[in-house]
N, CA and C of each residue as an Amber inpcrd file, in Angstrom:
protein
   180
 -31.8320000 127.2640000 -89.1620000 -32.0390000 126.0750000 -89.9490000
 -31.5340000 124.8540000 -89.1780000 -32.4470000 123.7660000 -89.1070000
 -32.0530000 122.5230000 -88.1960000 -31.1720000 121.9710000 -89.5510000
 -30.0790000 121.5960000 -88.5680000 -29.3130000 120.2330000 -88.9770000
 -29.3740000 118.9870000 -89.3960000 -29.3960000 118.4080000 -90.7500000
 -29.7610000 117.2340000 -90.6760000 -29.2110000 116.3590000 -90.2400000
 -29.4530000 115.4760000 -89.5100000 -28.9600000 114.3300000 -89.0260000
 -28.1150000 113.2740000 -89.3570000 -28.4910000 112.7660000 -90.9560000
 -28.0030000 111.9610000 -91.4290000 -27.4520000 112.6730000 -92.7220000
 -26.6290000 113.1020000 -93.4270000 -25.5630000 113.3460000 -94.4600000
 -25.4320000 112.3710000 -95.8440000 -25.9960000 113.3890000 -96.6960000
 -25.6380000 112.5980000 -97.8520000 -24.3230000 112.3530000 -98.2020000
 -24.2070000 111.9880000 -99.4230000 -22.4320000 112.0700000-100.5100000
 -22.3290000 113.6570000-100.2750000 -23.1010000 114.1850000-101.4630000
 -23.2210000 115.9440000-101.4370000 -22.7590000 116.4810000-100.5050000
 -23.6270000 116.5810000 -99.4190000 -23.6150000 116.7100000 -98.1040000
 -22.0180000 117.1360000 -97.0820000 -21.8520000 115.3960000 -97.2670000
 -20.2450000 115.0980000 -96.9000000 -19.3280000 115.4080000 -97.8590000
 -19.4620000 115.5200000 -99.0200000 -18.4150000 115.7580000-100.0070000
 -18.3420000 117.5550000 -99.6030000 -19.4630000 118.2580000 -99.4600000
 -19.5320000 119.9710000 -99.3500000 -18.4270000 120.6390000 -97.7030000
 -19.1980000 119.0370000 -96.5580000 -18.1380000 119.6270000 -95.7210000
 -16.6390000 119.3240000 -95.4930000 -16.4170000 118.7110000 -96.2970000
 -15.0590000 118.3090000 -96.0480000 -14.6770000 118.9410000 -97.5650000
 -15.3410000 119.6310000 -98.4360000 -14.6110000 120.2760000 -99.2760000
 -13.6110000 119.5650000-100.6370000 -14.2180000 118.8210000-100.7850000
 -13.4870000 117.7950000-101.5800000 -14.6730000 117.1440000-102.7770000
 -14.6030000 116.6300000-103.7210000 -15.5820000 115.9280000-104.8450000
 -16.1570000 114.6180000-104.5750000 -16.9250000 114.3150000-104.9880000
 -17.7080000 113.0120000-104.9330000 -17.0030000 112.2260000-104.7940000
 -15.8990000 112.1620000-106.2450000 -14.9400000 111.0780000-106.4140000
 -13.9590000 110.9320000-105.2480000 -13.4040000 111.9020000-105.0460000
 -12.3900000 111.7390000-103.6430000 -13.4910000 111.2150000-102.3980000
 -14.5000000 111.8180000-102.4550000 -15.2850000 111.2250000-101.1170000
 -15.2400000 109.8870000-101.5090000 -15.3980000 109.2000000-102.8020000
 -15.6270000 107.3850000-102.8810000 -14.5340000 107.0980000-102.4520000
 -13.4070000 107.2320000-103.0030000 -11.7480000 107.0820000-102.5490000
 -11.7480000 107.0050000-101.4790000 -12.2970000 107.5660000-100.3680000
 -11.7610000 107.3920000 -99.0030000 -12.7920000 107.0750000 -98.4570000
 -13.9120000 106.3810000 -98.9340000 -14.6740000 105.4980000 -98.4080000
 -14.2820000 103.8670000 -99.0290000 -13.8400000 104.0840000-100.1880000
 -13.4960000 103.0350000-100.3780000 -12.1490000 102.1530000 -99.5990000
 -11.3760000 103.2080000 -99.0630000  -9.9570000 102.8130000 -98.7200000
 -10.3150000 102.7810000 -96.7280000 -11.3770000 102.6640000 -96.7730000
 -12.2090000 102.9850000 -95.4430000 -11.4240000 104.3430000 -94.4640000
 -11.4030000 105.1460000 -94.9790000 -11.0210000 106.4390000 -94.1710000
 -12.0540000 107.5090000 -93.7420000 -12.9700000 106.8670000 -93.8120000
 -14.4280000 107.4030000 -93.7450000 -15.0160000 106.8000000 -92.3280000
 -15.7000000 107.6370000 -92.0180000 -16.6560000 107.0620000 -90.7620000
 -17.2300000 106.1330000 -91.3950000 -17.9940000 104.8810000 -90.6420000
 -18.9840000 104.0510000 -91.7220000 -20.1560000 104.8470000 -91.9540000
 -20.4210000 104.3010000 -92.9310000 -21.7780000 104.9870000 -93.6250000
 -22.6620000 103.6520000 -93.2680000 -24.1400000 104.2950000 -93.3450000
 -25.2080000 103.6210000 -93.5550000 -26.3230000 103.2850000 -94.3860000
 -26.2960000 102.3150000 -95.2090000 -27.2710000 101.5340000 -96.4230000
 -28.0300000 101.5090000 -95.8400000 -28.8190000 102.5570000 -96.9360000
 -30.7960000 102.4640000 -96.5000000 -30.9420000 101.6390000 -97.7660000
 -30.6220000 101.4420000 -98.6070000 -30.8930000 100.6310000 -99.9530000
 -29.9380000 100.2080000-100.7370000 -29.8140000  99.7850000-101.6700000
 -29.3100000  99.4350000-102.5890000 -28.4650000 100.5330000-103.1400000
 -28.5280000 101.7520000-103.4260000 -28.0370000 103.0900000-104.0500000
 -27.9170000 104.0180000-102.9280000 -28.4580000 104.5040000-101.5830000
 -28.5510000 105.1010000-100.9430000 -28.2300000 105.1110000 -99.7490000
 -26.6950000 105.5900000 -99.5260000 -25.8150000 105.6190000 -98.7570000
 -25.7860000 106.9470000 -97.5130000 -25.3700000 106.7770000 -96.2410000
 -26.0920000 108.0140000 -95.8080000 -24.6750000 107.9140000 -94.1810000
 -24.3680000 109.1050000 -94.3550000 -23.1160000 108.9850000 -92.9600000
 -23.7650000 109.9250000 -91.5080000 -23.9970000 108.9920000 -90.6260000
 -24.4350000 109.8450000 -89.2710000 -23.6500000 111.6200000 -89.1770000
 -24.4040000 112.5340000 -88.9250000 -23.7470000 113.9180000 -88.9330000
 -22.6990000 114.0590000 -87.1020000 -23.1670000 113.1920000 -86.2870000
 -22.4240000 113.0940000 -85.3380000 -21.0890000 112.0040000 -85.1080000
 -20.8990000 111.7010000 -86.2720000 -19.8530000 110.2410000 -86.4940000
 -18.9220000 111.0430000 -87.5250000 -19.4920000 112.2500000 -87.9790000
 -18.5740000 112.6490000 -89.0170000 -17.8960000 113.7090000 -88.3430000
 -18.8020000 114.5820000 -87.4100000 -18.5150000 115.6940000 -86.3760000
 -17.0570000 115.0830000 -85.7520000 -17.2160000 113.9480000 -84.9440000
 -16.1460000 113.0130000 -84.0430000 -15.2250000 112.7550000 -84.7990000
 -14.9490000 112.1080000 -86.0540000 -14.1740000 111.5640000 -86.9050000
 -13.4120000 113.1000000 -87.0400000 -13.8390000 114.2830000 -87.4900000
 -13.4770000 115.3440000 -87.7600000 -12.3740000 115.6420000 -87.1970000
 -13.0820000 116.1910000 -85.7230000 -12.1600000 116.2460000 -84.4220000
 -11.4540000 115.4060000 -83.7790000 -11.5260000 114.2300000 -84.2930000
 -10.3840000 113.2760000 -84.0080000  -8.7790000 113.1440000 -85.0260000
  -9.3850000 113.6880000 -86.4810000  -8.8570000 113.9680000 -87.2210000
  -7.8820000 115.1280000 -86.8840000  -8.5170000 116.0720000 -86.7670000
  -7.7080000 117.2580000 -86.1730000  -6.8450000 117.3510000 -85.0230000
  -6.7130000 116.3750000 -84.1600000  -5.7260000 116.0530000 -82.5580000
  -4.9500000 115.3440000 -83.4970000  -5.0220000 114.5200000 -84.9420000
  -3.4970000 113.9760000 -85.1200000  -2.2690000 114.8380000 -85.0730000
């Protein structure tokens, strides 16, 4: 199965194991990779910005 590229909420909330709400929380408090607005409602985080952020996360 190919990888998608770009990552929903769902998505990002499933790999990091945590709820929607905590995913807003730490997008809101910007602890999040940036995300990218395709619209008005539809928010979307690069799958290679979250990969990096990950593993950067993990060397703290």
């Amino acid at each position: 199965m190919e990888q998608k590229p770009l990552l929903t909420p769902d998505d990002l909330a499933m790999l990091l194991g945590i709820s929607r709400t905590s995913l807003w929380r730490l997008q809101q408090d910007e602890k999040l990779p940036e995300a990218i607005r395709l619209g008005p409602r539809m928010v979307r985080w690069r799958r290679e910005s979250v990969e990096k952020w990950l593993l950067d996360y993990e060397q703290m």
